[in-house]
SEROMI-585153 format. One line per 4 residues: number of its first residue (from 1); their letters; for each residue x, y, z of C-alpha. Coordinates in pm, whole numbers, plus 50000, padded with zeros to 5 digits. Example, Ala and Ser with C-alpha at 12.3 -4.5 7.8 and 13.67 -1.06 7.14 Angstrom:
! residues 2
1 = as = 51230/49550/50780 | 51367/49894/50714
***
This chain:
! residues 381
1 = xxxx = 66607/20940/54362 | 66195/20937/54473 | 66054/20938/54150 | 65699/20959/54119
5 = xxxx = 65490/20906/53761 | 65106/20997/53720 | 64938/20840/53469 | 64600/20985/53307
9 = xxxx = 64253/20927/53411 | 64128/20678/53136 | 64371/20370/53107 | 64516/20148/53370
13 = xxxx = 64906/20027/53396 | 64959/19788/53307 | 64831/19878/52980 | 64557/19608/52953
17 = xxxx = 64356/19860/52765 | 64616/19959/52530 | 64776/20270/52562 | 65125/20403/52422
21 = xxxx = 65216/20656/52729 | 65113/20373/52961 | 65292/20125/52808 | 65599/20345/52774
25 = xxxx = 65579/20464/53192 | 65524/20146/53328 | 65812/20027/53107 | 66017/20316/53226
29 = xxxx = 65940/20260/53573 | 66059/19914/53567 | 66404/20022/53445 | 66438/20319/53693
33 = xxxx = 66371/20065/53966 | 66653/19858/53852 | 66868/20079/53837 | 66827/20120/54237
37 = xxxx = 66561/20429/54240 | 66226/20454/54430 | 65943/20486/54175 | 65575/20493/54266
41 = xxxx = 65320/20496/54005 | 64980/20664/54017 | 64722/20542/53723 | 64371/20482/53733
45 = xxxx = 64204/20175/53918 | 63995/19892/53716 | 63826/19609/53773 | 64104/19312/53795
49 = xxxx = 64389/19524/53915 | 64482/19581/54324 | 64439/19901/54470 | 64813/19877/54536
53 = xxxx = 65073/19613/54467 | 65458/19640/54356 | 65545/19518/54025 | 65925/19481/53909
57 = xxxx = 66018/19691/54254 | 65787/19984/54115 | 65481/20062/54374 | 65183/20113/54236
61 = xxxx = 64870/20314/54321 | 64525/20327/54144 | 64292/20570/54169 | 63939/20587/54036
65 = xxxx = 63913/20713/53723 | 63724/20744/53383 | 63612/20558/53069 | 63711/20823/52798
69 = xxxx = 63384/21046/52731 | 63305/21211/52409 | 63314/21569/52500 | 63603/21736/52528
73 = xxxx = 63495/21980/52789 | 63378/21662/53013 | 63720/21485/52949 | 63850/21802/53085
77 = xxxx = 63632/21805/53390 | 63677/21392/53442 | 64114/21456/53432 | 64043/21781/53730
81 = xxxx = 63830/21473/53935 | 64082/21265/53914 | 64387/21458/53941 | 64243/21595/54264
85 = xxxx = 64206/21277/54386 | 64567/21184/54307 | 64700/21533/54470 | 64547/21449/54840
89 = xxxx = 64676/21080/54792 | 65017/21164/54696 | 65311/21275/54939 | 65593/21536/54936
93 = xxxx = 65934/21447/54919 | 65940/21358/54538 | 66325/21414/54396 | 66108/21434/53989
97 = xxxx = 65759/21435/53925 | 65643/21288/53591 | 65317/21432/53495 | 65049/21232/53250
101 = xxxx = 64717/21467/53320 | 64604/21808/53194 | 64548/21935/53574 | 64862/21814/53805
105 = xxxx = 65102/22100/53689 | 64888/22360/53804 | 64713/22163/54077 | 65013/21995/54244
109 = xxxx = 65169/22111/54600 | 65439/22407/54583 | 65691/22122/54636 | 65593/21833/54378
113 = xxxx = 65523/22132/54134 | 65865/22242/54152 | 66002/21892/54087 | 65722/21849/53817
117 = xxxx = 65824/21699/53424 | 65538/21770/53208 | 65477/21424/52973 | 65375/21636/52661
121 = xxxx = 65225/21371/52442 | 65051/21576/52238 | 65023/21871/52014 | 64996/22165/52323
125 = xxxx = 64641/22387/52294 | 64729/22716/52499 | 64778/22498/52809 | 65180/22564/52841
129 = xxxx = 65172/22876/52949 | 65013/22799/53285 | 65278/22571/53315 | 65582/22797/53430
133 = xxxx = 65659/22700/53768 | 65754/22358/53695 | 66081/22203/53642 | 66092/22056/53246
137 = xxxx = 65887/22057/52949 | 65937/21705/52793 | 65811/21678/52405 | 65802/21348/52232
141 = xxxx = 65923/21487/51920 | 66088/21803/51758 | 65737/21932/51628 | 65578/21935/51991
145 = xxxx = 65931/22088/52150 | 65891/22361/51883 | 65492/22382/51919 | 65575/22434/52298
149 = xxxx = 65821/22742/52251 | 65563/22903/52019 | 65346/22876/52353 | 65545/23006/52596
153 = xxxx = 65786/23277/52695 | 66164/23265/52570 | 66302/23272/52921 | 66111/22929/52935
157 = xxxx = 66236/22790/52628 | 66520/22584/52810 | 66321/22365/52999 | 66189/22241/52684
161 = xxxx = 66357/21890/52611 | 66309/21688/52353 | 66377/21254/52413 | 66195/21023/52226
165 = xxxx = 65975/20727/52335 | 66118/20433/52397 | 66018/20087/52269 | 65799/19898/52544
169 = xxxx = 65960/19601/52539 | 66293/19472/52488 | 66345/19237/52187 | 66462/18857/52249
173 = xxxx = 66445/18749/51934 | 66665/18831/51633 | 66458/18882/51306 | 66447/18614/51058
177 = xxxx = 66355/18769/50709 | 66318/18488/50494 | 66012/18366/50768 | 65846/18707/50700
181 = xxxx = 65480/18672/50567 | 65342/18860/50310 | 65101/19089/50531 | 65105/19443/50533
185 = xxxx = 65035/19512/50899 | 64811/19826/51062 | 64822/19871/51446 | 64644/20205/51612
189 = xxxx = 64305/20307/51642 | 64022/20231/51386 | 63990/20606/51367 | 63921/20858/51084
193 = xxxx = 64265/21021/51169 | 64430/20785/51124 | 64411/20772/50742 | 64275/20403/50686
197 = xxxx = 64033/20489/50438 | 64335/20576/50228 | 64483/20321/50274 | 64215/20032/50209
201 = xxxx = 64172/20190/49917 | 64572/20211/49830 | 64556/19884/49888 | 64231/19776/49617
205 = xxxx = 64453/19972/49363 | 64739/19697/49418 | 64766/19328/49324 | 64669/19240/49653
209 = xxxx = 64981/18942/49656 | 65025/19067/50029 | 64708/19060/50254 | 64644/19357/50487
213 = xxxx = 64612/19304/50859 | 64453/19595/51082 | 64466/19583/51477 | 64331/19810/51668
217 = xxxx = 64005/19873/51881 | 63674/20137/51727 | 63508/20164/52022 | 63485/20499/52144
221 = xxxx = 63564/20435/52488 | 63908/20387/52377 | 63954/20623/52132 | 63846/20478/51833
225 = xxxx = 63624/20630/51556 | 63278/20468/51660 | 63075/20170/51495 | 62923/20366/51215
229 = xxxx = 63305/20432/51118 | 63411/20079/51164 | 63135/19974/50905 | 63231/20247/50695
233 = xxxx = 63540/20065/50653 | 63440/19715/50625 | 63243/19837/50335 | 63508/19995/50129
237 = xxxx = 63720/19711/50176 | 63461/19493/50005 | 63612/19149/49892 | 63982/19249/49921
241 = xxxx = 64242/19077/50134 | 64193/19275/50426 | 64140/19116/50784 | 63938/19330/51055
245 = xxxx = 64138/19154/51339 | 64032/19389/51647 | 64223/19508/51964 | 64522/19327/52090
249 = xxxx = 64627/19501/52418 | 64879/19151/52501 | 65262/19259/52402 | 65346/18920/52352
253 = xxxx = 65026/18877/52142 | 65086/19221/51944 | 65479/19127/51882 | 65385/18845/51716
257 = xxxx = 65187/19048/51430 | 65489/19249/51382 | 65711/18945/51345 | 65481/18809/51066
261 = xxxx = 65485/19132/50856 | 65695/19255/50611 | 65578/19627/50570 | 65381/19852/50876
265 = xxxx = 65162/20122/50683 | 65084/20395/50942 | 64908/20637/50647 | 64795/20885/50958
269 = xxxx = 64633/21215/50828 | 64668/21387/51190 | 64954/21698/51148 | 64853/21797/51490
273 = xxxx = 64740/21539/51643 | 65032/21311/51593 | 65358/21344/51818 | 65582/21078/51788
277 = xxxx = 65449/20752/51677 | 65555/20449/51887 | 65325/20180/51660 | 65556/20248/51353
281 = xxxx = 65882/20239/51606 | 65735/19884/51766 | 65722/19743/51393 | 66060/19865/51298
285 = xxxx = 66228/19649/51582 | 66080/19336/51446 | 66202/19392/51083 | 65918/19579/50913
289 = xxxx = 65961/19817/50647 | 65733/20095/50755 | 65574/20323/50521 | 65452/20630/50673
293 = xxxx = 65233/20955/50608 | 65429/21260/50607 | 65348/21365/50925 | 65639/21529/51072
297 = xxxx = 65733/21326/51368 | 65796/21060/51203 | 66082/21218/51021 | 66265/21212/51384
301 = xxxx = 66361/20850/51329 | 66219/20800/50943 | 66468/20848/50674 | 66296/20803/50339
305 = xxxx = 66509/20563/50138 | 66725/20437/50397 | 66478/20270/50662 | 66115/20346/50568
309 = xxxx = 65890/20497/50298 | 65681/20819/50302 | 65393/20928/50123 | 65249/21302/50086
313 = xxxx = 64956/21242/50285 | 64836/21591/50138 | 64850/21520/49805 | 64562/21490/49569
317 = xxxx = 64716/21200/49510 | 64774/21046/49823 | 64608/20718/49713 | 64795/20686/49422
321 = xxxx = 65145/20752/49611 | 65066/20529/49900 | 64954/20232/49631 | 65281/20266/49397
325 = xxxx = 65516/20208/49795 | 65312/19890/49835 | 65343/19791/49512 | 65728/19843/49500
329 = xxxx = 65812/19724/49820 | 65649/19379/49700 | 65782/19364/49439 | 66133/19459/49494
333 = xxxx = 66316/19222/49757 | 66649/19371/49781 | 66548/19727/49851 | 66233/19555/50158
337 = xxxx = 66583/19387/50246 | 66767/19681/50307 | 66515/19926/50457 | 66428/19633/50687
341 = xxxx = 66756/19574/50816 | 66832/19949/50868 | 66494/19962/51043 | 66614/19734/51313
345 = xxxx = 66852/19971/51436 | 66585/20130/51618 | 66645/19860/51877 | 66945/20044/52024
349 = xxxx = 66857/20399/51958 | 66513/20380/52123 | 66561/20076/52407 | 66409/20143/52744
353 = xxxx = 66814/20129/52840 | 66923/20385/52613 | 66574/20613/52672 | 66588/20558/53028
357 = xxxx = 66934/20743/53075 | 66865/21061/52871 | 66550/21062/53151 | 66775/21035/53425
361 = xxxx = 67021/21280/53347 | 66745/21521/53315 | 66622/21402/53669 | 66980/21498/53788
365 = xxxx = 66936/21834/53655 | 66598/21891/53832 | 66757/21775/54152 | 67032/22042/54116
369 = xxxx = 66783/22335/54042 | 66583/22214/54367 | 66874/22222/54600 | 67006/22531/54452
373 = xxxx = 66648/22676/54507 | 66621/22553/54844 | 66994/22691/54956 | 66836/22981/54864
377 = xxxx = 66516/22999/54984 | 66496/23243/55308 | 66510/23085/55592 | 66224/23171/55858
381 = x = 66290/23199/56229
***
């Protein structure tokens, strides 16, 4: 198959900005390559990457693009720019389309747009039902596949599909628990959705025998909650055991942090906003025990008790909840043990091998629609 992958407007592939989606495509590409199919990937152009190159038999094609702005009506306009730009330097002939931007399912050519699998990443806003003439709806989770039906028409509801995201990397290393540190680990955004005031203070209400760790960028420009928040944070945490470590966009570099840690605390307060959650996925395949808001997609490969914890991140209590997990998972070994070791199963049921099949059977299916729809297009003298 010609299988063609659009990235957004903001971050390049490779994801040396960070960047879940783009670290999930690129890692997807790879694997569709080797398994013998043309793939050509569209992302956006910075300083230090080639205009084109091939990496891992994938092509790839940059196209200038954005720093993410603050509004979201320019962020809007910024995706049209770009998309545009990617329309006119993109071919026909695609077998699948995998779409990353706002724009390219309405904007794309007749062709591409029948071929077209919407990447939803995120929570829909009204935008699905201008999507109809394409081929598949993809959702990340079973809360966006059902927040997509409640958008569009019931004669659309079967091109809804829901596969997970895969972990970006493939794990070389079996886990070692008794070389686990005591560090409770964050990795996202430094952003007020994500829930980290709770947590810093979850964590001041415990003995503080495990120091916290949070990774992850606060500049605006890639997504995070600003300066003034960053501060914000530094000064709740006061004197506690709680490093301010910054961005790591290096794999390699990130994996480490997760191979350290014992417990990944993802204490998100974002219903909507959050869809699947690959940082708490990339933790559990290095042996941490995560412990999780209740945020619904999370409870797609979360089961309280038997390989992660969950806290009512609703609650008036929330604080108190999310403090008495940390506190019991230090203190009791046998049950961090067990939920660690079931955590690690996620290494199988969400490898790029396993994820990348459940793609291409779905690719298989748009390339029976198309040349059932082109048998029976009219043909013109």
């Amino acid at each position: 198959m010609r299988i063609a992958i659009i990235q957004g407007a903001f971050l390049p592939v490779p994801a040396i900005r960070g960047g879940a989606v783009e670290k999930m495509w690129f890692s997807l590409g790879k694997e569709f390559a080797r398994r013998g199919h043309e793939v050509v990937h569209f992302s956006r152009k910075v300083d230090g990457l080639p205009r084109s190159e091939v990496i891992d038999l994938v092509s790839h094609i940059r196209i200038s693009g954005f720093d993410t702005p603050k509004s979201g009506l320019l962020l809007k306009l910024c995706d049209l720019m770009y998309t545009l730009k990617v329309r006119n330097a993109m071919p026909t002939g695609f077998d699948v389309v995998i779409s990353n931007t706002f724009w390219a399912p309405i904007l794309l050519s007749g062709k591409n747009r029948r071929v077209c699998l919407v990447d939803v990443e995120r929570m829909p806003k009204g935008q699905m039902r201008w999507y109809q003439s394409i081929a598949r709806l993809r959702a990340t989770s079973t809360p966006v596949a059902e927040a997509i039906r409640r958008e569009t028409p019931a004669h659309l509801h079967d091109k809804v599909v829901v596969i997970p995201s895969p972990l970006p990397f493939t794990p070389s290393e079996s886990v070692d628990y008794q070389q686990k540190k005591p560090v409770i680990l964050y990795a996202g955004r430094i952003h007020p959705e994500k829930g980290l005031d709770v947590l810093i203070k979850a964590f001041r209400q415990t003995d503080q025998r495990y120091r916290l760790q949070l990774v992850g960028p606060w500049d605006v420009a890639v997504g995070g909650g600003g300066k003034a928040y960053f501060d914000s944070l530094k000064q709740l945490a006061g004197d506690a055991a709680i490093d301010f470590v910054g961005p790591i966009y290096d794999i390699d570099a990130l994996n480490k942090f997760y191979t350290d840690a014992a417990v990944f605390v993802y204490p998100s307060l974002a219903d909507r906003g959050e869809t699947f959650g690959l940082a708490p996925l990339e933790a559990m395949a290095w042996g941490c025990v995560p412990i999780v808001s209740k945020v619904a997609c999370f409870q797609d490969f979360i089961t309280p008790g038997e390989n992660g914890l969950l806290f009512d991140h609703c609650s008036p209590d929330a604080v108190q909840q999310l403090a008495g997990l940390i506190s019991r998972i230090q203190e009791e070994d046998e049950l961090r043990q067990q939920l660690a070791e079931n955590a690690l199963k996620v290494r199988k049921t969400h490898s790029i091998q396993h994820i990348a099949t459940r793609f291409l059977k779905e690719f298989q299916g748009i390339v029976g629609q198309t040349s059932q729809y082109n048998a029976n297009e009219p043909v013109h003298a």
